[in-house]
Structure formats: C-alpha cells, structure tokens
C-alpha positions as a Markdown table, in Angstrom:
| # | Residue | x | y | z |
|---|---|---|---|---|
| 1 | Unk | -6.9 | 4.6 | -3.9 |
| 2 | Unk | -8.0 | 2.7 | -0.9 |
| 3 | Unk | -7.6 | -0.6 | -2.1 |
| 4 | Unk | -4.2 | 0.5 | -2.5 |
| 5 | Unk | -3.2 | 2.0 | 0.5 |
| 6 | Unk | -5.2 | -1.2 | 2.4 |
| 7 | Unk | -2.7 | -3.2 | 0.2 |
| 8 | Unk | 0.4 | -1.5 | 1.0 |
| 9 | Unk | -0.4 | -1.9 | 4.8 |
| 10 | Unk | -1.3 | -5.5 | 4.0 |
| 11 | Unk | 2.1 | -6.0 | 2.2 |
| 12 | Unk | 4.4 | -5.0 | 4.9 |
| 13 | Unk | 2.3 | -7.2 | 7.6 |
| 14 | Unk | 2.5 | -10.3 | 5.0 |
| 15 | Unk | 6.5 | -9.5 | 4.5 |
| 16 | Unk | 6.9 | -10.0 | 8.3 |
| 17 | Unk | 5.1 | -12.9 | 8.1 |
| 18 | Unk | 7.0 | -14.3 | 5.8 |
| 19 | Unk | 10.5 | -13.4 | 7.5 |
| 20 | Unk | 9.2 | -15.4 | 10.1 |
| 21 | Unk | 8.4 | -18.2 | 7.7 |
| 22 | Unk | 11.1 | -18.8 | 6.1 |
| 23 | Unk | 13.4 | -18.2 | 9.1 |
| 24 | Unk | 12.0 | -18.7 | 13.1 |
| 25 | Unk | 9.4 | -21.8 | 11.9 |
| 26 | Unk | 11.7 | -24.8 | 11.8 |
| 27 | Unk | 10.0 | -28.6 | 12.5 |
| 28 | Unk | 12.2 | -30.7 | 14.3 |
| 29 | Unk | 10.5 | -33.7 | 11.6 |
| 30 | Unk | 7.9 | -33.1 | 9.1 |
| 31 | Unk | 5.5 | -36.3 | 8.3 |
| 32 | Unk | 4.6 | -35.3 | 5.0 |
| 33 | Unk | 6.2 | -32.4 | 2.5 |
| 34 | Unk | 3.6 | -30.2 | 3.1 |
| 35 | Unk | 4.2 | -29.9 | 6.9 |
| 36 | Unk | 4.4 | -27.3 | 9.0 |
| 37 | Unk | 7.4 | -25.4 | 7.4 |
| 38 | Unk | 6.3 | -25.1 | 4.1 |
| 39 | Unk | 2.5 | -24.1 | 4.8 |
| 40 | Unk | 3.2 | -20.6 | 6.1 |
| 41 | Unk | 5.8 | -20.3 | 3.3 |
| 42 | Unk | 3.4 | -21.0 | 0.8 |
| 43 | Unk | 0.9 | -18.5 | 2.1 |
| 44 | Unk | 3.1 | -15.8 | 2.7 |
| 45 | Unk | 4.0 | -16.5 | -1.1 |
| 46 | Unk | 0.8 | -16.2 | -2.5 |
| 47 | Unk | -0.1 | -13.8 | -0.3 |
| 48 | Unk | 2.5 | -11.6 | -1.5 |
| 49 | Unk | 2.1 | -11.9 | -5.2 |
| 50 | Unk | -1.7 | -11.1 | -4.3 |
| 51 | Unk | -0.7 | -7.7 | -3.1 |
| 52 | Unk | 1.5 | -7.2 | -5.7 |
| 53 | Unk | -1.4 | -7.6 | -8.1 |
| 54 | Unk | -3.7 | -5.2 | -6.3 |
| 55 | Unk | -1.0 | -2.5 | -6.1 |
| 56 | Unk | 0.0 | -2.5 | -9.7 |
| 57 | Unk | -4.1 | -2.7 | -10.6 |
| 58 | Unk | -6.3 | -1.9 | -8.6 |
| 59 | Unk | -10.1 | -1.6 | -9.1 |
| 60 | Unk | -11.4 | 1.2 | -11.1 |
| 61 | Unk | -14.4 | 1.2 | -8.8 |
| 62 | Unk | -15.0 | 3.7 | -6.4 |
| 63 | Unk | -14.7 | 2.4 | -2.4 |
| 64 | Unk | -17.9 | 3.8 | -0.9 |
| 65 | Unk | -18.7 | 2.4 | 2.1 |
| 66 | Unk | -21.7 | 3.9 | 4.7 |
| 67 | Unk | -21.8 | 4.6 | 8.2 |
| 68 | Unk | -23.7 | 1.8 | 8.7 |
| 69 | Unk | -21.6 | -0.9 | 7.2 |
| 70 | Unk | -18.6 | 0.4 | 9.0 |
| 71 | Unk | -20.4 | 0.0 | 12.3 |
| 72 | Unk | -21.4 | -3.6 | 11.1 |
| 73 | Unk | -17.5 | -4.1 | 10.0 |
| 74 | Unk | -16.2 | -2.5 | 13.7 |
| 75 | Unk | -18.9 | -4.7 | 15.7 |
| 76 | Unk | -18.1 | -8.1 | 13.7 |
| 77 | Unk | -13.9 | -7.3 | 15.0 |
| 78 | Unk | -15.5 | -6.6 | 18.2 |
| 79 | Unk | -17.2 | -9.6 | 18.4 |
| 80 | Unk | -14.6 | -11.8 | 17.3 |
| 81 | Unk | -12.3 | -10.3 | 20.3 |
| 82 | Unk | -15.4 | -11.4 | 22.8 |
| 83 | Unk | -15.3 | -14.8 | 21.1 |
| 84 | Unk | -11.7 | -15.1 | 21.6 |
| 85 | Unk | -12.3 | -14.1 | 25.6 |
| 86 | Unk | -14.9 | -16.2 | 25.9 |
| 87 | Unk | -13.8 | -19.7 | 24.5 |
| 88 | Unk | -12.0 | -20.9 | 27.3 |
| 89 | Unk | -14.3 | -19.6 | 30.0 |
| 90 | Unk | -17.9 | -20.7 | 28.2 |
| 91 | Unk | -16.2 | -23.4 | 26.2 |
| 92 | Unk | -16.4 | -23.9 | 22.2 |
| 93 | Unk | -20.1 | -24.7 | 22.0 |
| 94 | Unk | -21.6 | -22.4 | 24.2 |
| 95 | Unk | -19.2 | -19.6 | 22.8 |
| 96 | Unk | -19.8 | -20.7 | 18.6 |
| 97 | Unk | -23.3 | -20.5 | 19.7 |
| 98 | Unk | -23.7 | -17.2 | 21.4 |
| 99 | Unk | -20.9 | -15.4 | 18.4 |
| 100 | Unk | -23.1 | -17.1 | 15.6 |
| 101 | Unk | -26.5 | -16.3 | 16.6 |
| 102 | Unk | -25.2 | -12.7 | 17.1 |
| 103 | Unk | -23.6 | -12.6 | 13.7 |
| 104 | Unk | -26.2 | -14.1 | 12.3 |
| 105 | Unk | -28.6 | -11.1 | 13.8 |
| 106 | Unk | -26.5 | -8.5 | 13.1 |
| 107 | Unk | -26.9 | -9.8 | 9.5 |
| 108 | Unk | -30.3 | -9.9 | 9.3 |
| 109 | Unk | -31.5 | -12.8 | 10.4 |
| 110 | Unk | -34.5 | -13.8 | 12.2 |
| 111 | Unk | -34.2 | -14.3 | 15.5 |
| 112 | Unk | -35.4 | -17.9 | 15.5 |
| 113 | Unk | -33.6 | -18.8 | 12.5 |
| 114 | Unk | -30.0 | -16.7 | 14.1 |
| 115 | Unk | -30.2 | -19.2 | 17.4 |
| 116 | Unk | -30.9 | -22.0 | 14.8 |
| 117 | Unk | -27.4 | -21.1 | 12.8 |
| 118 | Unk | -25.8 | -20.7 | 16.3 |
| 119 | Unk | -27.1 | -24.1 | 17.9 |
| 120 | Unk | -26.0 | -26.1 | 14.6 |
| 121 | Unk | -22.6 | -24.3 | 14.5 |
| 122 | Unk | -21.6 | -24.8 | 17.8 |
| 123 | Unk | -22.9 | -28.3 | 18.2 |
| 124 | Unk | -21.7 | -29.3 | 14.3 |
| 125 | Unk | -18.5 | -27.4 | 14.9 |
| 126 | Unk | -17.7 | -29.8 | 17.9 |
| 127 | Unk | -19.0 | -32.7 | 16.6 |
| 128 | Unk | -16.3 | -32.4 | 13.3 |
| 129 | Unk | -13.7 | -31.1 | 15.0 |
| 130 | Unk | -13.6 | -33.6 | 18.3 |
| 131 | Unk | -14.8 | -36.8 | 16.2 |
| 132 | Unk | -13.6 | -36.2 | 12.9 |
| 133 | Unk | -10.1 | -34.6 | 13.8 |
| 134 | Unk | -9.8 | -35.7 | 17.2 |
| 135 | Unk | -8.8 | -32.4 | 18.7 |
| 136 | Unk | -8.8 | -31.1 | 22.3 |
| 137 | Unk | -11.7 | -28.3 | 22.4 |
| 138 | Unk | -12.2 | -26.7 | 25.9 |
| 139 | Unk | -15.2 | -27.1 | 27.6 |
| 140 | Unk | -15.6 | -24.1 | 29.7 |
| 141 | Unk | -14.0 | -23.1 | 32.8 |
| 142 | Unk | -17.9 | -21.8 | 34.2 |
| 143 | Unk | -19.4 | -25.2 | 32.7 |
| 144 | Unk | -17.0 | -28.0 | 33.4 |
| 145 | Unk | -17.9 | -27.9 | 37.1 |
| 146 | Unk | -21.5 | -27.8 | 36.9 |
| 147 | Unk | -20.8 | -31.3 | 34.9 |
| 148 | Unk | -18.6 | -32.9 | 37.3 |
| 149 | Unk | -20.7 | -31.9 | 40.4 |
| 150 | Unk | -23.7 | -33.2 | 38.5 |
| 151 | Unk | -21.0 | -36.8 | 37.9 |
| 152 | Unk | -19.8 | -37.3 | 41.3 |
| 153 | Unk | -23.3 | -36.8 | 42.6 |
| 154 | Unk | -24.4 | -39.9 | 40.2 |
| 155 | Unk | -21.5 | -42.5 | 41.5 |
C-alpha cells in the first residue's frame, strides 16, 4: 500500500513537471535533436508510465522499514540540503569531500577508508567535470581569498 500511495504523490509531482515540459521549456535553437526541449519531455514520459506501472502492480511485499533506517533516510535529505548550502561558500571540492566522507560514515565505513571516498570524490569529481566537460565549478567564497592573498603575495 505504501508503494502506492508514494506513487500517487510521485505522479502528480511528475505531471507538473511535465506541464512544464512540454509547455514553459522552449530553446531559442537546439544543436542536436536531443536538446534541451526534448530531454525533460522524455523524462517526464518515462517517468510517468513508471508510475503507472507501480499503481496498477505494485509489490506484494510488505514495506517495513525501522527506526533506524528512517533516521539514516532523514539525515542523508539533511545532508544533501547542507551540501547544497555549502557549495558555493566551501567550494565543490571541499564540499564533495566533507558530504562523502559523511555519507560514506553514516554507511558504515571506516573512518580512514570514508575520508578516502571523500578526497577521491571531490578531487575526481573536479577533475572530470572541469577538464573533461569544461564546466565552471565554484571554488569557495571562504577559500578563493586565502588563494589569491597567497598569489599576489608571490608577484
């Protein structure tokens, strides 16, 4: 019964969604077929038939879920709120690193091998996403300065 009712809330969040889709998201040019119209579109399509297909049947398995993992579930939303606070202020590396290493804790990993996970997510994350995609990643409003003190002090 839960999956259903966690379904039904789904659906009526993914048909806004795809109201907005199909009419406020308009390109003024799209540089391949698959821009940025027709992604969302597609989602909200598939999307949609995937709710469908929970609705009309469901799991016959009971939905039993302890104390505990709802405190994991609440602090993992909690933490990805922080982590949304704190990219632009620490920047994306220091912020992937402190969210993973947490994560990675909360899940039962060592300590040593939890700061390991966050160091190579943070620093791996960057590395992809500013050489391989070229995108603009902040660097931290409390770090930036430190840098550029450190640079000016140097010429």
């Amino acid at each position: 019964m839960a999956n259903r009712i966690f379904a039904a809330v789904l659906l009526v969040v993914t048909l806004g969604y795809a109201v907005i889709a199909f009419t406020a998201i308009k390109a003024p040019f799209q540089y391949d077929p698959l821009g940025p119209e027709s992604w969302p579109r597609i989602l909200s399509i598939v999307a949609i038939l995937c709710l469908l297909v929970i609705l009309w049947k469901p799991d016959d398995e009971a939905f039993d879920v302890t104390r505990k993992v709802w405190f994991r579930l609440t602090a993992a939303v909690a933490m990805l709120f922080g982590y949304a606070e704190l990219y632009e202020p620490l920047g994306f590396i220091l912020s992937t690193i402190l969210f993973g290493t947490i994560l990675s804790a909360m899940l039962g990993a060592p300590l040593l091998r939890a700061l390991g996970f966050g160091v190579a997510a943070g620093v791996a994350g960057w590395l992809l996403c500013v050489t391989l995609m070229d995108l603009n990643l902040p660097e931290g409003e409390l770090i930036a300065p430190l840098f550029e003190t450190h640079q000016q002090g140097e010429s």
